[in-house]
C-alpha positions, 0 to 999 in steps of 0.5 A: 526467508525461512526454508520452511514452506509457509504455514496456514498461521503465515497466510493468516498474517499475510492475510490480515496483513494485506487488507489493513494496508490496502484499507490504510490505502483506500483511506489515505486516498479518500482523505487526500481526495476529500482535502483536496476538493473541501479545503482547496487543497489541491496539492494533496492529489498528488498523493493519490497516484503514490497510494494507488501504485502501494496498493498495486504492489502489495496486491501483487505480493499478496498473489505472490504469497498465494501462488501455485502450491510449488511456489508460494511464499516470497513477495515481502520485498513487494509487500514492504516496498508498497507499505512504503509507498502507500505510507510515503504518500502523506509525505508527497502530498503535503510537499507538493500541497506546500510547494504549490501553496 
């Protein structure tokens, strides 16, 4: 982390940052939803809880980064962490939707 406190440019990013991993979030999970109740798919649910918990994490970071004026910044261990999650989600509700198919 830079010892520099963050500038108007770095909450801009995380910002930004933070509403485009929560809308990927949102529409993982209306796809997974939507797979699993048109298609029968009902695997893909599994999935769901995984993207709720990446939504959660990156929220959280986004608190961190816009914390009291003393203590802002931090939380890109959360905000990457949850990327991974939300992203990871494909990956636990296509081989819970395979192992259950």
């Amino acid at each position: 982390m830079s010892p520099l406190p963050p500038t108007d440019y770095d909450d801009a990013r995380v910002g930004i940052g933070t509403i485009v991993i929560i809308g990927a979030g949102v529409f993982f999970t209306l796809m997974y939803a939507a797979a699993a109740v048109v298609r029968g798919m009902t695997g893909m649910w599994a999935g769901v809880p995984v993207v709720v918990v990446g939504v959660a994490l990156v929220w959280q970071a986004r608190r961190r980064w816009t914390g009291a004026r003393g203590e802002r910044g931090g939380g890109g261990g959360l905000m990457l962490l949850g990327c991974l999650f939300i992203f990871g989600s494909l990956w636990a509700a296509v081989m819970t939707n395979d192992a259950i198919s």
